[in-house]
Phi, psi and omega in degrees: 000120173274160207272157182266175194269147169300341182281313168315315175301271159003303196275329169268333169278339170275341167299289141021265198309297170319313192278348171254024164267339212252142189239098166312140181250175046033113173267130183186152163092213186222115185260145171226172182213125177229165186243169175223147007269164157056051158264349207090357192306310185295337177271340172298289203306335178292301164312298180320315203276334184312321185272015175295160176261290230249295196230138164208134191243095199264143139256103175243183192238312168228153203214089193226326199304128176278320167303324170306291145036258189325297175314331183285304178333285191297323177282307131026258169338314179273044182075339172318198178215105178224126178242094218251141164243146185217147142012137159296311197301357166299339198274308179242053193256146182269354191204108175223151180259000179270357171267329182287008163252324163295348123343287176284353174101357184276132207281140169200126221237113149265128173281090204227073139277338195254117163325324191192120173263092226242008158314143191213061152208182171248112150277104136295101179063051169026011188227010189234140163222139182238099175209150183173198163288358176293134175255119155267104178193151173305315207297300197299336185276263278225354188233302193268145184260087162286170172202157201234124142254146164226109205238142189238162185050010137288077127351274179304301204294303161332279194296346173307281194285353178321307173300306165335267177339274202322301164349279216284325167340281195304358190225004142351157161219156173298119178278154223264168197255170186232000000 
């Protein structure tokens, strides 16, 4: 048997390595999908946190949308339990939604571990997952061409990112208030 060439060795250890990295999901539950601009993205994601119960766990990367905003504020209010990890460029981005929710008492967390921390979703009530390429911000509603899934009763995919969040959670610092 002849020995394999090294590059050939290489291309089966990154197969190899990738498949035992890799976490098969479960396809279940109900996925909806919007496009920007002016698909709705921003009003799903806006329903959605209306109807949280319990929680809501956010990771963005730029963060402006004034209807989000708000809306994390009012559930806030109600009692939610609401937790934003945003961006280092968030500390000094001139229009940000992270000093008005840190402001207002809501925990909001910067990640600046990271070259670019460039996540973009919502865990809602462990049972909503909100994610794509939607930026929360006007520009992705109203500018940019992006997409928003919002997928319910996916269990396993939920608790994926649940660990996801938590990672980057622990190792977050607070922003400071302004």
């Amino acid at each position: 048997m002849r020995p394999l060439k090294p590059g050939i060795l290489f291309i089966i250890l990154a197969i190899v390595t990738n498949l035992a990295f890799a976490t098969p999901m479960p396809s279940m539950g109900t996925v909806e999908v919007f496009f920007s601009p002016r698909g709705g993205a921003t009003e799903a994601v806006v329903q959605e946190i209306a109807g949280a119960k319990t929680e809501i766990l956010v990771q963005a990367y730029s963060f402006t949308s004034v209807p989000i905003a708000k809306a994390l504020l009012g559930a806030y209010k109600r009692g939610v339990k609401v937790v934003v990890v945003l961006d280092k460029s968030q500390r000094s981005e001139r229009y940000t939604s992270a000093t008005f929710l840190r402001n207002a008492g809501v925990q909001v967390l910067i990640d600046d571990r990271h070259a670019i921390a460039h996540n973009k979703i919502m865990i809602i009530d462990k049972r909503v997952l909100i994610t794509g390429s939607f930026n929360f911000t006007k520009a992705a509603e109203v500018k940019n061409a992006e997409n928003l899934l919002v997928m319910k009763g996916n269990r396993p995919l939920v608790e994926r990112y649940l660990r996801n969040f938590e990672e980057h959670m622990v190792h977050a610092a607070p922003c400071p208030l302004a």
